[in-house]
C-alpha positions in Angstrom: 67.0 -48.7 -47.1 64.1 -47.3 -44.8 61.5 -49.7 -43.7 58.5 -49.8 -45.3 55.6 -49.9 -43.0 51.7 -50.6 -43.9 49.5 -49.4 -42.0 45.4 -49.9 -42.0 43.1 -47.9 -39.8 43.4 -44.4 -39.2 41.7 -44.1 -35.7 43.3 -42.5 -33.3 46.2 -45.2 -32.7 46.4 -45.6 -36.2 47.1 -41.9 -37.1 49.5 -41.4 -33.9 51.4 -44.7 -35.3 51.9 -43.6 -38.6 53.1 -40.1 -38.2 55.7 -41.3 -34.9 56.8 -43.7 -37.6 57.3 -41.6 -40.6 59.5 -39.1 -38.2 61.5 -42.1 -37.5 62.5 -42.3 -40.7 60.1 -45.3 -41.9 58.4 -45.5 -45.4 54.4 -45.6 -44.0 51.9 -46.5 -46.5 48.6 -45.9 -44.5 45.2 -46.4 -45.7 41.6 -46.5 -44.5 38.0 -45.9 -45.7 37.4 -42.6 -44.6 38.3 -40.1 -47.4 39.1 -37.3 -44.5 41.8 -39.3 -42.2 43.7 -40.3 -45.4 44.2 -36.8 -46.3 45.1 -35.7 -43.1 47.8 -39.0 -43.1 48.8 -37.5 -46.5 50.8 -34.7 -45.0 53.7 -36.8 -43.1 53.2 -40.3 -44.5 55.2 -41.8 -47.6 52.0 -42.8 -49.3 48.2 -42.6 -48.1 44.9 -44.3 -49.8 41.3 -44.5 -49.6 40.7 -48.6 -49.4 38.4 -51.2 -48.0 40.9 -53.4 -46.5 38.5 -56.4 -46.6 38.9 -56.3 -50.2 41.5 -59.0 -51.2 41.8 -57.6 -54.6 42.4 -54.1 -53.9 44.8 -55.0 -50.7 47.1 -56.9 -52.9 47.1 -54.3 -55.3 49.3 -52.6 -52.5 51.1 -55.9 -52.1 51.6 -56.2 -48.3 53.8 -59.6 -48.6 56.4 -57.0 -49.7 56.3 -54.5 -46.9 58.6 -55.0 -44.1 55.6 -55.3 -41.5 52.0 -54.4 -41.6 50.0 -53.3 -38.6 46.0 -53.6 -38.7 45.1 -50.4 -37.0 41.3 -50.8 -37.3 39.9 -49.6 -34.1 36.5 -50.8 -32.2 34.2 -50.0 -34.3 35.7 -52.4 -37.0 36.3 -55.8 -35.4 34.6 -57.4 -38.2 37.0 -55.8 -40.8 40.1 -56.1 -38.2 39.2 -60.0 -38.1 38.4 -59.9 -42.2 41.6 -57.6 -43.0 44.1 -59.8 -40.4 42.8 -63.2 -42.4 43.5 -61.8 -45.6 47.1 -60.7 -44.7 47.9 -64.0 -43.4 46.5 -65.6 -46.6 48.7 -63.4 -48.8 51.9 -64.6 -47.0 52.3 -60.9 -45.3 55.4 -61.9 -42.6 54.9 -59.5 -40.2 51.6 -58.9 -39.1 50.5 -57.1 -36.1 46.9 -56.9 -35.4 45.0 -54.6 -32.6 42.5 -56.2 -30.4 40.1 -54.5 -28.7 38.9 -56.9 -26.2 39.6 -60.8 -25.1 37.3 -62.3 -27.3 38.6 -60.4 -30.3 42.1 -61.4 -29.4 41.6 -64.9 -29.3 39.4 -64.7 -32.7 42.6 -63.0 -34.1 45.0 -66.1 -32.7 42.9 -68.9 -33.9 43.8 -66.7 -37.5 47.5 -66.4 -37.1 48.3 -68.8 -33.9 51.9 -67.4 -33.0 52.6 -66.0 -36.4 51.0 -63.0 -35.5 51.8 -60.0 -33.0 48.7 -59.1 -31.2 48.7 -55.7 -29.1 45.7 -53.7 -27.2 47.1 -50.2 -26.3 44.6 -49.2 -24.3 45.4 -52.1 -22.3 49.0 -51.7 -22.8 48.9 -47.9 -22.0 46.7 -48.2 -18.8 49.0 -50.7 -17.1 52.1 -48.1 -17.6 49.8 -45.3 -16.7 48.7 -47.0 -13.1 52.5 -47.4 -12.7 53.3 -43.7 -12.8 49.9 -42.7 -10.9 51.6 -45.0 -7.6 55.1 -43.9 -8.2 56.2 -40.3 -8.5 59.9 -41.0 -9.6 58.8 -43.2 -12.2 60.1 -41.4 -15.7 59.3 -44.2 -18.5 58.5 -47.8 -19.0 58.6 -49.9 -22.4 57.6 -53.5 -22.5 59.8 -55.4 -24.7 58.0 -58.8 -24.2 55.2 -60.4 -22.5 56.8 -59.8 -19.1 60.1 -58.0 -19.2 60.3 -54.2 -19.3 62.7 -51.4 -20.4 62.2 -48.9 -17.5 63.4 -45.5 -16.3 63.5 -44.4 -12.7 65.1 -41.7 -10.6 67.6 -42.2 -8.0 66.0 -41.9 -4.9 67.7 -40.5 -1.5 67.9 -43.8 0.1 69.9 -45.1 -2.3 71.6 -42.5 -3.5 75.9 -42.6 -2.7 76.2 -46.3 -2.8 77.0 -48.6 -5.9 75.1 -50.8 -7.7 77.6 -53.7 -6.7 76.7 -52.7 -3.2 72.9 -52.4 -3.9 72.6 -56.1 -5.2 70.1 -55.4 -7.2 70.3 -58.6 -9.5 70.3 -60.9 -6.6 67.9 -58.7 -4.4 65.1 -58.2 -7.0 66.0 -59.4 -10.5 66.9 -56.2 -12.1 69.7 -55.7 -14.4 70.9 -51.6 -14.8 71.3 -51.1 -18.6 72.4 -47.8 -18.5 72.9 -44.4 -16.0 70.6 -40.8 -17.6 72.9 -37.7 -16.3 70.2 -35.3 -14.7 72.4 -32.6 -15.6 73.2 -33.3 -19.0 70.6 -35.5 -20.2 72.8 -37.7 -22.0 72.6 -41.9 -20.9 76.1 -43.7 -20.2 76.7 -46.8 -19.6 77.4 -48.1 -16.2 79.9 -48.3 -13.8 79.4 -50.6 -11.3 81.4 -49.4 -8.1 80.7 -45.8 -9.1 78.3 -44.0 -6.3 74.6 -43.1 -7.6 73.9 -39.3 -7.4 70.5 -38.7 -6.4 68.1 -37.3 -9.7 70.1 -39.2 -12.0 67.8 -42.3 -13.1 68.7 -46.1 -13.6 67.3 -47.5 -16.7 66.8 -51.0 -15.7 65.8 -54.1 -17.0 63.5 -56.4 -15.0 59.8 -58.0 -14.9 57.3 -55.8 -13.9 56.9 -57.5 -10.7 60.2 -56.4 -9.7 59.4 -53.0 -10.6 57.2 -52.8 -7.8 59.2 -54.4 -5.7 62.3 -52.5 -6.5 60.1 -48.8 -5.9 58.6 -49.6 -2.8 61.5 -50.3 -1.0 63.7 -47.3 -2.2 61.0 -44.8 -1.8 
């Protein structure tokens, strides 16, 4: 069974969220207030709704304790109804809740609501730390942060390090990274590593590390 994903807000992050989910395969219910983004959410999502999601009444009518998570999407000019519509969830029993914040203040107003029990995230934030990454390294391909401090990312090969093995590199003990996986330049398709195999040059290391040793790890092979 496909996950079913509720989602409220239909800004910008909202609207990009729910249609990269739906072509995922997920079940997205999305609703907001404005008559005009619902209908334009209509054409990829599983179900969309005009709602005020600071209505208790009409948000459990929609039953987000049943859902499989529920993302509060409501963008800046809503903290208000982000704080009002993140309170209600948690009062329902929703399990998965993941709220957007929009600045400090509103994030800590959103964990004294949900303390640990609920996933706060600020993709602007989020988005301009990757982006500064990619402005100061031009071999950087992709990075994903999968927790507070470690990150998923892919790099090319660079010249200097290109021809010797990753058993020769050292790169665990040298900088803390650990190489998930090889991407083939030429075919595109990711295999799993070989550890006294030679690196060719364009292929790119997807690596696991903090993002200190990210840095690290780039300056010295460029």
């Amino acid at each position: 069974m496909n996950q079913q994903i509720l989602i409220i807000g239909l800004g910008q992050f909202g609207m990009s969220l729910a249609k990269s989910l739906s072509e995922k395969g997920a079940e997205v219910i999305a609703i907001d207030r404005k008559k005009i983004l619902v209908e334009e959410a209509s054409a990829f999502v599983t179900e969309a709704l005009v709602m005020d999601a600071t209505n208790e009444h009409q948000l459990a009518q929609i039953s987000p304790k049943s859902r499989d998570a529920v993302v509060c999407a409501i963008g800046d000019e809503g903290r208000e109804a982000s704080i009002m519509c993140t309170a209600i969830l948690k009062q329902m029993g929703t399990s998965c809740i993941i709220a957007r914040s929009n600045d400090t203040m509103h994030m800590r107003i959103l964990k004294s609501i949900g303390g640990n029990q609920i996933q706060i995230i600020n993709p602007e934030k989020e988005f301009g730390v990757r982006f500064a990454t990619r402005l100061l390294y031009k071999d950087f391909i992709a990075d994903t942060s999968i927790s507070d401090d470690l990150h998923l990312t892919e790099v090319k090969i660079q010249p200097s390090i290109a021809g010797k093995s990753l058993i020769e590199l050292e790169l665990p003990k040298r900088f803390g990274i650990i190489v998930a996986a090889i991407r083939r330049s030429n075919t595109g398709k990711t295999e799993t590593v070989v550890p006294e195999e030679a690196l060719r040059q364009d292929d790119a290391l997807i690596i696991v590390s903090r993002e200190s040793a990210i840095h690290r790890f780039m300056k010295e092979v460029e």
